[in-house]
C-alpha positions as CSV (number, residue, x, y, z in Angstrom):
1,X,6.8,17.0,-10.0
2,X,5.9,13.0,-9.3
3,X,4.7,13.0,-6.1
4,X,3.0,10.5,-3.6
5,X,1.5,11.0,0.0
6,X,0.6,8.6,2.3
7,X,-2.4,9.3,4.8
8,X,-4.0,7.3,7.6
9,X,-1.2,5.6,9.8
10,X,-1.7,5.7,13.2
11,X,-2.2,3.4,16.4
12,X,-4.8,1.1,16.6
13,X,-5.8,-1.7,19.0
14,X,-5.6,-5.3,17.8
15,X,-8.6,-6.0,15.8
16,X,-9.1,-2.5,15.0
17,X,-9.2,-1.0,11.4
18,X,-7.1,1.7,9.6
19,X,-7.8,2.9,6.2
20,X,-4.7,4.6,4.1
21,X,-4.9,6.7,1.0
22,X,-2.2,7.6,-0.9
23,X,-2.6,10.3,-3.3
24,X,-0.8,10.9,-6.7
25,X,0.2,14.2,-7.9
26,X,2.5,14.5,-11.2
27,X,1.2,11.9,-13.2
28,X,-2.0,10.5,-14.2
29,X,-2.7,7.0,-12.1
30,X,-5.0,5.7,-14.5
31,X,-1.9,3.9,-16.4
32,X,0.3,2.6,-13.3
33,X,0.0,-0.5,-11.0
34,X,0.0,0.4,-7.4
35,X,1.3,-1.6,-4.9
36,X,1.5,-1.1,-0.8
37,X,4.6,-2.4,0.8
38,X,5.8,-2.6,4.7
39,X,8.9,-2.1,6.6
40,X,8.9,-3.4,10.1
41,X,12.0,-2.6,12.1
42,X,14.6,-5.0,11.2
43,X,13.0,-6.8,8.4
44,X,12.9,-5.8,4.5
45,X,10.4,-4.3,3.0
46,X,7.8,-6.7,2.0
47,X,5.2,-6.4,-0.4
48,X,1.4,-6.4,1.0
49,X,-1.3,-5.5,-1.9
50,X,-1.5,-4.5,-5.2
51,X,-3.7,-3.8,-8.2
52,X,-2.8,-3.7,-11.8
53,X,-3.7,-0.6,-14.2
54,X,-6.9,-1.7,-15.3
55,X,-7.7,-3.0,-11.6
56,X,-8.9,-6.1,-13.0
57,X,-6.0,-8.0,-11.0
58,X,-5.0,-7.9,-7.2
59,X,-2.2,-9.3,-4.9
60,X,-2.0,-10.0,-1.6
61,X,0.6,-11.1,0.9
62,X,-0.7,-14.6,2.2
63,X,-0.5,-13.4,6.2
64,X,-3.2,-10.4,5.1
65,X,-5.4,-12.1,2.9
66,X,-9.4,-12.1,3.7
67,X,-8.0,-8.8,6.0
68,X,-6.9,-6.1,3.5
69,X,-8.5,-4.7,0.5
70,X,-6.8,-2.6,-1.9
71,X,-8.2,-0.1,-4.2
72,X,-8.0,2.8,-6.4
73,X,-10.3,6.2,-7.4
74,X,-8.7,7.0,-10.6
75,X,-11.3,10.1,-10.5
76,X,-9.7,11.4,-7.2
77,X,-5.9,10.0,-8.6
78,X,-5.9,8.2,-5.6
79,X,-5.6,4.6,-3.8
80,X,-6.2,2.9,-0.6
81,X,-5.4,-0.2,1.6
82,X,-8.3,-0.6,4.0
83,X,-7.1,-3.0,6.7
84,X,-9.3,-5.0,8.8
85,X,-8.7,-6.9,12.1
86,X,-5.4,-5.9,12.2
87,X,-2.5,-7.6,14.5
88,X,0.5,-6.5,16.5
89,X,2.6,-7.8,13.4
90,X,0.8,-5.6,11.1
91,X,2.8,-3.0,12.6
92,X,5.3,-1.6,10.1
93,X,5.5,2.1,8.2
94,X,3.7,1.5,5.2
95,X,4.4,2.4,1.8
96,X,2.8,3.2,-1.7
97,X,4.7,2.6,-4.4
98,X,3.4,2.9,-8.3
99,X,5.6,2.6,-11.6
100,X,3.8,1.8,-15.0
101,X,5.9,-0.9,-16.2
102,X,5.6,-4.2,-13.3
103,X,6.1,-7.2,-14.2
104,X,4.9,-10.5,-12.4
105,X,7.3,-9.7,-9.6
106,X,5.3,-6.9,-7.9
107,X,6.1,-7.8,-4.6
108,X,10.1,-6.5,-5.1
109,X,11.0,-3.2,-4.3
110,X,13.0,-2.8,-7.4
111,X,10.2,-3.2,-9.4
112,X,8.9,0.6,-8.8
113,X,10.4,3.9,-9.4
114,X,7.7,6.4,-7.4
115,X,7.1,6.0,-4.1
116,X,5.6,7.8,-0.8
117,X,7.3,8.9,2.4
118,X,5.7,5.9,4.3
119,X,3.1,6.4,7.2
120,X,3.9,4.8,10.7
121,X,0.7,1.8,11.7
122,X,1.1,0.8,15.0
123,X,-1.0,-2.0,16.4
124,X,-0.8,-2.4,20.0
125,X,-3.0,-2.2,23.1
């Protein structure tokens, strides 16, 4: 079974952090770019972060850049978005998404085949 799970959504205060994990289960992450996306209500899904197979290569959306960080533990088959001074418009349900063949589109949703149930951020005060 191909599986991923989102953790670590929640509500935060503006300039707050979050840290999300989402683990793997099914398949071996090692060989797959990962890739966070967000859905804000009324809005299509955007992409925010993401790191190629070997990790050598990241992408950001331009609005979180210096604020987010993605990674990956391929030990523990799992990756992360730690967000940093976050905003009210970071709020969004967030998404991981992985598929092993992206090409230099990553930020379109029809570029991955495996993806989470989405956690819920909420920034507000």
């Amino acid at each position: 079974q191909l599986q991923l799970v989102e953790s670590g959504g929640g509500l935060v205060q503006p300039g707050g952090s979050l840290r999300l994990s989402c683990a793997a289960s099914g398949f071996t992450l090692d060989y797959y770019t990962i890739t966070w996306f967000r859905q804000a209500p009324g809005k299509e899904r955007e992409g925010v972060a993401s790191i190629t197979q070997s990790g050598a290569s990241t992408n950001y959306l331009d609005s979180v850049l210096g604020r987010f960080t993605i990674s990956r533990d391929n030990a523990k088959n799992t990756w992360y978005l730690q967000m940093n001074s976050l905003k009210p418009e970071d709020t969004a349900v967030y998404y991981c998404a992985a598929d092993r063949f992206v090409g230099s589109s990553w930020y379109l949703t029809s570029e991955y085949d495996y993806w989470g149930q989405g956690t819920q951020v909420t920034v507000s005060s």
